[in-house]
MARKEVEX-684451 format. One record per residue (C-alpha): x, y, z; residue in three letters; residue number from 1; chain. Coordinates in Angstrom, 3 decimals. Example, Ala and Ser with C-alpha at 12.3 -4.5 7.8 and 13.67 -1.06 7.14 Angstrom:
2
REC          u          v          w   residuo   num   cadena
REC     12.300     -4.500      7.800       ALA     1        A
REC     13.670     -1.060      7.140       SER     2        A
***
This chain:
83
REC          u          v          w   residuo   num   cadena
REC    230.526    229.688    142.184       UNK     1        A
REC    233.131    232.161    139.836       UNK     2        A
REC    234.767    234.718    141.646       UNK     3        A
REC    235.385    238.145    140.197       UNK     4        A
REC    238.524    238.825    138.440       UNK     5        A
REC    240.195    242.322    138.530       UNK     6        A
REC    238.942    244.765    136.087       UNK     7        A
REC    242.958    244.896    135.149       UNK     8        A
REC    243.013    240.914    134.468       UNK     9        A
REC    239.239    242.147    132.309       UNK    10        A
REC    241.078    244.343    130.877       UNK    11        A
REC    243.763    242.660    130.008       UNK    12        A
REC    241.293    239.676    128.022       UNK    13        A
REC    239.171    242.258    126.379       UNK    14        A
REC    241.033    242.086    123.087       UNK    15        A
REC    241.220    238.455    123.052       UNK    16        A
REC    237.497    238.549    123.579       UNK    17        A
REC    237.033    241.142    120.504       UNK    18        A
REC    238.407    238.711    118.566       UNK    19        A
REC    237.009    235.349    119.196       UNK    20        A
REC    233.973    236.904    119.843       UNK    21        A
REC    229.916    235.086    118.981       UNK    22        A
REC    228.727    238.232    118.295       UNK    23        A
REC    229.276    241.361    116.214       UNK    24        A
REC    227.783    243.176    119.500       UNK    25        A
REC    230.313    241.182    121.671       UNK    26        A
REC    233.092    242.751    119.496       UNK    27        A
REC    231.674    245.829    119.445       UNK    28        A
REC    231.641    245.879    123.280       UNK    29        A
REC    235.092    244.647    123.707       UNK    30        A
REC    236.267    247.462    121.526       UNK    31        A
REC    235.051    249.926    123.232       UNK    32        A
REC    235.342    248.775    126.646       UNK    33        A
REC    239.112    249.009    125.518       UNK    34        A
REC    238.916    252.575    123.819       UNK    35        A
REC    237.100    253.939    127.424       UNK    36        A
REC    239.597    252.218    129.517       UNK    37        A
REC    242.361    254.636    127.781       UNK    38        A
REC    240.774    257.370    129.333       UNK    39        A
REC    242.133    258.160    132.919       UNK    40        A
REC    239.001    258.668    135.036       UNK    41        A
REC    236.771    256.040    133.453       UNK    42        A
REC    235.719    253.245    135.464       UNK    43        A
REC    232.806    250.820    133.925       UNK    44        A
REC    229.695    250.680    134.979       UNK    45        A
REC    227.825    247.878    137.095       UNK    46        A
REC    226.622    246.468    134.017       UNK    47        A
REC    229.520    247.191    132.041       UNK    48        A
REC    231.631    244.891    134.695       UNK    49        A
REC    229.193    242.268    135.127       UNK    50        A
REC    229.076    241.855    130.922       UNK    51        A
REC    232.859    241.989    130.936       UNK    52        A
REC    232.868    239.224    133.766       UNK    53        A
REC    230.529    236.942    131.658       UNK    54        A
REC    232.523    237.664    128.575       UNK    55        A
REC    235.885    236.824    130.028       UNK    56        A
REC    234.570    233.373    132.599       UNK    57        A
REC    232.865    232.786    128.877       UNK    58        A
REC    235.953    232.765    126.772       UNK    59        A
REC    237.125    230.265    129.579       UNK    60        A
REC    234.377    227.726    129.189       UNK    61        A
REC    234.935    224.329    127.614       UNK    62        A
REC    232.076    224.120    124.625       UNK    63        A
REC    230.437    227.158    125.738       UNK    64        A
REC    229.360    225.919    129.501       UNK    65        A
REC    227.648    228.682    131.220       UNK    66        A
REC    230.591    229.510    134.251       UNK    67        A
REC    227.452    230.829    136.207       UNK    68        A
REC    225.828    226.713    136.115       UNK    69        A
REC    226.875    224.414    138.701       UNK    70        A
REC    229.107    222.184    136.986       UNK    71        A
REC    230.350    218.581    139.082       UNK    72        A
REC    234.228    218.982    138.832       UNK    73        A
REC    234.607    215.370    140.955       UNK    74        A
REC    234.687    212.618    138.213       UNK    75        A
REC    232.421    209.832    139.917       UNK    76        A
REC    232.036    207.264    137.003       UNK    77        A
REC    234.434    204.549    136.360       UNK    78        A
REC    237.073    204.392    138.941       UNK    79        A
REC    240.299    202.178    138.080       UNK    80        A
REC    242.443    202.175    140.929       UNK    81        A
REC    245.937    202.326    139.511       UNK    82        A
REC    247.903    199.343    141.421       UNK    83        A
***
């Protein structure tokens, strides 16, 4: 299970998530998540967080894994003990 990063760390990743991002909509977001978050008294929405959260734990994810999937982090195939 992800935990939920700071809307300042969000922040911080939006522009880096502008410009690697899948989507022309993903960009589009990004931008203007950025140009609100100039704005003193804005705070984003529920939905607005929860699509930054995915868009940031996404530009973190190895070949696109889903950070919401239950991924086995304990390597259990060949074991070589190292003598």
């Amino acid at each position: 299970m992800t935990t939920a990063r700071p809307l300042e760390e969000l922040l911080f990743y939006m522009k880096t998530v502008a410009s690697q991002a899948s989507s022309e909509w993903e960009a589009n977001f990004a931008r203007s998540i950025l140009r609100q978050s100039k704005r003193p008294t804005w705070n984003p929405s529920e939905k607005q967080l929860w699509t930054m959260q995915r868009m940031v734990s996404d530009l973190f994810s190895p070949n696109g894994v889903n950070a919401d999937a239950d991924i086995d982090l304990i390597d259990t195939g060949d074991r070589h003990d190292a003598a």
